[in-house]
N, C-alpha and C positions, 0 to 999 in steps of 0.2 A: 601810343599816341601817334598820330601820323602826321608825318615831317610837311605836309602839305594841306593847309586848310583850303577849304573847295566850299562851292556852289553848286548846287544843282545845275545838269543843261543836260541837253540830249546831243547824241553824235551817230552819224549816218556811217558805218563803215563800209569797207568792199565786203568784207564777209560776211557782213548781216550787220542788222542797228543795236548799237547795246546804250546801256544811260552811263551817265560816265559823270565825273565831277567837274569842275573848274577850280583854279587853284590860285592862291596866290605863297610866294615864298617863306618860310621859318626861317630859312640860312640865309644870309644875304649872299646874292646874286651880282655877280661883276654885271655892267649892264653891256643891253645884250646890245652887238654887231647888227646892222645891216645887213639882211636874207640877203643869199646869195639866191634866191627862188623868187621865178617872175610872178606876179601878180594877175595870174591868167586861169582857166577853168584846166587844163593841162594842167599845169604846172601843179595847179592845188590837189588832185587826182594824184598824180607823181607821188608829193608830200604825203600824202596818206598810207599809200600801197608802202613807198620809204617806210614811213614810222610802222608801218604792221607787218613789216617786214623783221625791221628791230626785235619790236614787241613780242615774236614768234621765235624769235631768236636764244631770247631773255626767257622765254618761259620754257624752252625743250633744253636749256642747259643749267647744271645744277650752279655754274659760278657766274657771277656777273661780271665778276673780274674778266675772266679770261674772254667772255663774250666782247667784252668792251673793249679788249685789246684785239682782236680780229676787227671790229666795226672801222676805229679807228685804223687800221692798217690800211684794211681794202680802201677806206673814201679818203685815205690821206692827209687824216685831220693834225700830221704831228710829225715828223724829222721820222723816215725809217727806221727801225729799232724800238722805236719806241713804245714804253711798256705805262700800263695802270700804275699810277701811286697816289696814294691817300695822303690827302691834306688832311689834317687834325683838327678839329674846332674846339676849343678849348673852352672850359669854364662854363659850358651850358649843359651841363650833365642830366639827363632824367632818367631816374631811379626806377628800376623794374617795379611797374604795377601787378596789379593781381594777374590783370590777362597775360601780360608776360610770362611771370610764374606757372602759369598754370599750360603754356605752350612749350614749356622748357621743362614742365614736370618737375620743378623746384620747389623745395621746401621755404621757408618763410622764412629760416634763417641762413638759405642757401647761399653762396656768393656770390653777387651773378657782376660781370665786368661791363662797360659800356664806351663806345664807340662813337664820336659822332665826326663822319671824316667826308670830304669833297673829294672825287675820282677824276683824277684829271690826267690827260694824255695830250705831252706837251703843253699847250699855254691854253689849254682849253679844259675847261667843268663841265662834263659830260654827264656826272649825276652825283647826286649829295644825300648820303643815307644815315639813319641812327642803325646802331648793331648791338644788341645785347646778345651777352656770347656767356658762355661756363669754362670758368679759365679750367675747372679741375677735370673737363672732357679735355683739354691739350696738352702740348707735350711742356716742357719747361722752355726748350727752345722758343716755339710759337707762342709764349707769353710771352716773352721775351722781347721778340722779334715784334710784337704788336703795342707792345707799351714803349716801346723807346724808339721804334724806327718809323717810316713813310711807307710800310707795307701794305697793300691793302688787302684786306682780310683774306678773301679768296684765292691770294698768291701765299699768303701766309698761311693757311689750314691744307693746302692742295693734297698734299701727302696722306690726308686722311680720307680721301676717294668718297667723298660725302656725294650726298644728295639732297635735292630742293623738292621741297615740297609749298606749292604756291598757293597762299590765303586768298590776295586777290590781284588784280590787276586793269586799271582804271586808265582811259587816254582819257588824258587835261583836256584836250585841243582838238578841234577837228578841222580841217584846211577847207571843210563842202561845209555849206549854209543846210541846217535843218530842211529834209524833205526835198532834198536836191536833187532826189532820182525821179522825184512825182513834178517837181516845178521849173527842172531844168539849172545850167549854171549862167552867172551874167557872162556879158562880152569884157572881151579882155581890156584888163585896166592897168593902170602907166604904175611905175614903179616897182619896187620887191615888197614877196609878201611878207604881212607882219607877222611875226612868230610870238607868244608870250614867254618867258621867261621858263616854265616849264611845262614839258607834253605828256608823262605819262606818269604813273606813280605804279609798284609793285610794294607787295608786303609777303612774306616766305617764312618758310621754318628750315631749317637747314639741318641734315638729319646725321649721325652718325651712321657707318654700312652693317649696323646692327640693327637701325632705327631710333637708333637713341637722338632724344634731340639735343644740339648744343647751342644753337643759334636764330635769334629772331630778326629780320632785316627788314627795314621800310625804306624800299629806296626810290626817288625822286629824278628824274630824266631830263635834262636839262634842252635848252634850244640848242645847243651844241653840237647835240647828234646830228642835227640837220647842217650842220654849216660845211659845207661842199655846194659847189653845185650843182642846179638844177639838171636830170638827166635830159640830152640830148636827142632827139626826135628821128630816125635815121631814117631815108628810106632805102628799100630795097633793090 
């Protein structure tokens, strides 16, 4: 099931138009900050290339983990040092369905574990995903380490040199108005722009370096990634 229920809409990107959802929250969302991103046809251009920049990021690396601790570093979003750790969300468990099973190659009375954790660097929720994982694909440590500690997954498996393999991947959000390249954009308008609570959504299988699968992830992108600001216009 995926951690973000959507709307249909359509979204103009730089690299071509693809259709994309709209979303509203499952996990509750600390509510969001005031854009640090002007309210201007630049700006929103910026925001875009920004996020598919992410997005390109996310999907040529098998961890999201360690992607999200490089994003964070380069834009500053957290005290240097600072590393990915999973909040835990307690008490809203959902139980591998068939499609699960059947992407895990699990049997029906397999055991499959579950995850539902917030990724946050420093004082910011960067993205909030469910993980169903096969405890008995890890070591006793890395069970371990993920039922009792703030690990988040992808610091906690790293050792098994996995790879991602990507179901799908959807932006919520688009910063340009439909048909913005055939209509043009408005003149610049006063204040920051509004961001919604989240921009992108991915869904993964996460494979052992044999292929085995051990892990299914649906993870959710919060407004967060965008909270730096706006790049700066230079001239030459």
């Amino acid at each position: 099931m995926s951690l973000c229920s959507s709307k249909s809409i359509r979204i103009a990107a730089l690299a071509g138009a693809a259709i994309v959802l709209g979303t509203t929250a499952a996990i509750a969302q600390e509510p969001s900050i005031e854009s640090q991103w002007p309210n201007t046809p630049a700006s929103r251009v910026e925001a875009l290339a920004v996020l598919q920049t992410l997005n390109v990021n996310l999907l040529s690396n098998a961890s999201a983990t360690l992607t999200l601790d490089r994003w964070c570093a380069v834009h500053r979003l957290a005290p240097e040092g600072s590393k990915i750790v999973a909040q835990r969300v307690r008490g809203q468990d959902k139980p591998a369905d068939k499609r699960i099973r059947e992407l895990l190659n699990a049997g029906p009375d397999e055991l499959i574990a579950y995850r539902r954790v917030r990724l946050i660097c420093g004082d910011r929720v960067l993205s909030e995903a469910d993980n169903w994982y096969l405890p008995s694909k890890l070591s006793a440590e890395m069970n371990q380490a993920l039922s009792s500690s703030d690990i988040a997954f992808g610091r906690a498996v790293q050792a098994l040199k996995f790879s991602r393999k990507n179901l799908s991947s959807r932006l919520l959000w688009s910063p340009l108005p439909e048909d913005w390249d055939m209509d043009g954009l408005i003149a610049d308008d006063t204040g920051p722009l509004s961001l919604p609570p989240f921009l992108m959504e991915h869904r993964a299988v996460l494979k052992l370096r044999d292929g085995t699968p051990f892990s299914v992830v649906t993870e959710c992108y919060t407004d967060k990634v965008l909270d730096f600001p706006a790049p700066r216009l230079l001239s030459r």
